[in-house]
One Martini backbone bead per residue (centre of mass of N, CA, C, O) as a GRO file, in nm:
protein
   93
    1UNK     BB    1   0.077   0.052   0.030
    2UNK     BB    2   0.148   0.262  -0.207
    3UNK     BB    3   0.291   0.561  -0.413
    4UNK     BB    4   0.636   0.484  -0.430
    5UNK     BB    5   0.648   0.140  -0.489
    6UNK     BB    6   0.872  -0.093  -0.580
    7UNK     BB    7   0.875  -0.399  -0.656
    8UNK     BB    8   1.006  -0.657  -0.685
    9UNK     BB    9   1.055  -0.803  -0.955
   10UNK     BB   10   0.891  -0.686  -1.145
   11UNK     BB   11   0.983  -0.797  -1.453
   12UNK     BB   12   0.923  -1.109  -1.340
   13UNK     BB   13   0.661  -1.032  -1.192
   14UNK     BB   14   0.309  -1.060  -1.176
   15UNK     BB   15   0.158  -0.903  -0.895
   16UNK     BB   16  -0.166  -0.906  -1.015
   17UNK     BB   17  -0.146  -1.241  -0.987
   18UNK     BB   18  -0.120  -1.246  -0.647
   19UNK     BB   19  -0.227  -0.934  -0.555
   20UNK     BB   20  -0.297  -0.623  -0.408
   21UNK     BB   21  -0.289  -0.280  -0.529
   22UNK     BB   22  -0.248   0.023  -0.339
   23UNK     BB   23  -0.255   0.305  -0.265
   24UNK     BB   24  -0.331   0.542  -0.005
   25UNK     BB   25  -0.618   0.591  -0.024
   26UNK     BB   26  -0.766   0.308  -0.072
   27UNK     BB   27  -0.741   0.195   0.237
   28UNK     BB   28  -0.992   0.231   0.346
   29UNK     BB   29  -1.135   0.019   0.124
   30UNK     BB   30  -1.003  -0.266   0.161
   31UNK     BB   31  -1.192  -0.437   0.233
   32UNK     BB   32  -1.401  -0.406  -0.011
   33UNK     BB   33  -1.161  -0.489  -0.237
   34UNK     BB   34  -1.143  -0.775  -0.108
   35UNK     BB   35  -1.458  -0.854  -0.108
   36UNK     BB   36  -1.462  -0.789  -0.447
   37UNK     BB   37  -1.355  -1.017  -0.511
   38UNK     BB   38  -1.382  -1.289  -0.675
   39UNK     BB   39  -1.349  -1.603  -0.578
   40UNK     BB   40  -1.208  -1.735  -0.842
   41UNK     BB   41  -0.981  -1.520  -0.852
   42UNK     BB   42  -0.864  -1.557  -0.558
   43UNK     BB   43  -0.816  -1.843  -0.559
   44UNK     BB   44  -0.608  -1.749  -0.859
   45UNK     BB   45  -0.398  -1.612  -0.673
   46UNK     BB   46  -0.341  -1.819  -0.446
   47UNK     BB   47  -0.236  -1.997  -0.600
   48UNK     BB   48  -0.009  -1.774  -0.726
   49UNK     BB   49   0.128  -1.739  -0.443
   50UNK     BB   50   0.242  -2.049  -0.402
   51UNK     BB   51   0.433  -2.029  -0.673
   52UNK     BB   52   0.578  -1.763  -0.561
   53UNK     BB   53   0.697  -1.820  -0.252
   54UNK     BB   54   1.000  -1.979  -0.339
   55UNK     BB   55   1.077  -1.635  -0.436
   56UNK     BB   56   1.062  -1.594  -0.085
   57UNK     BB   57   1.288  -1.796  -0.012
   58UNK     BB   58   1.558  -1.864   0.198
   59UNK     BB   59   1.811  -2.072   0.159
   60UNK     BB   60   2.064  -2.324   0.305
   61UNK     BB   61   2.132  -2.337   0.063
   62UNK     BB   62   2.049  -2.297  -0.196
   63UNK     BB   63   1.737  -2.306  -0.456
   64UNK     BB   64   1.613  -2.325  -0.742
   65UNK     BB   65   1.477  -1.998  -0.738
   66UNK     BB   66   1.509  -1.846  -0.525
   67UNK     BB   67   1.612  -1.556  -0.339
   68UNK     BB   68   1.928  -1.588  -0.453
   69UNK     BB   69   1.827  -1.629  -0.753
   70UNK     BB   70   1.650  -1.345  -0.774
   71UNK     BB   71   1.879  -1.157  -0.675
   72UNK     BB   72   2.093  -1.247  -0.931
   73UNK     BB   73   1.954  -1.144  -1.141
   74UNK     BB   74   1.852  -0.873  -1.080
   75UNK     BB   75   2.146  -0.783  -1.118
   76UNK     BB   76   2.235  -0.908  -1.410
   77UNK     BB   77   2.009  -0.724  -1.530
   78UNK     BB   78   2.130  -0.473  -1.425
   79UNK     BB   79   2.375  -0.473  -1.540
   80UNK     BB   80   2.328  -0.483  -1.823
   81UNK     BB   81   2.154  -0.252  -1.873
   82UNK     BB   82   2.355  -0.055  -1.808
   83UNK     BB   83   2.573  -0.084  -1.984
   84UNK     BB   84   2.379  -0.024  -2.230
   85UNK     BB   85   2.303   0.228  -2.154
   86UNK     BB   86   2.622   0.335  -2.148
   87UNK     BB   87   2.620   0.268  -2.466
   88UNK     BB   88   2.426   0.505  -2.553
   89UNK     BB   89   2.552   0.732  -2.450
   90UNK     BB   90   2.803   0.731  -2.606
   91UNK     BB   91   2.678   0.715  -2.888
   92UNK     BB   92   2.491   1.007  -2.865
   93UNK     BB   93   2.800   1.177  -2.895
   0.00000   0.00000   0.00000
């Protein structure tokens, strides 16, 4: 419940298919907003917390997609992304 909030891994997960997303004003009205959720999209929210539930508990060792490795892939992505990003912008001189 934020204006003003970047989600973890917004590239990579659809926050859509299993939060609710709110604004700041819209707090006052949260039960309604959650009552009126239809039932079977609800259930197929839960499913979908389910699934990806497993991205965001970190593990000891690490655990194929778990949270190290989802922190790993999003550094690997910032980094790519910047490299390009200083590459266009040394280009565009």
């Amino acid at each position: 419940m934020s204006d003003y909030y970047d989600l973890p891994f917004n590239g990579l997960l659809d926050w859509n298919n299993f939060s609710v997303i709110l604004k700041e004003k819209d707090v006052p009205n949260l039960e309604r907003i959650v009552k009126g959720i239809p039932e079977e999209k609800y259930k197929k929210m839960h499913q979908n917390l389910l699934q990806v539930s497993k991205h965001f508990k970190w593990n000891s060792p690490p655990v194929k997609y778990d949270l190290f490795h989802m922190v790993m892939y999003e550094l690997w992505l910032r980094h790519n992304t910047n490299k390009y990003d200083l590459f266009q912008i040394v280009d565009m001189d």
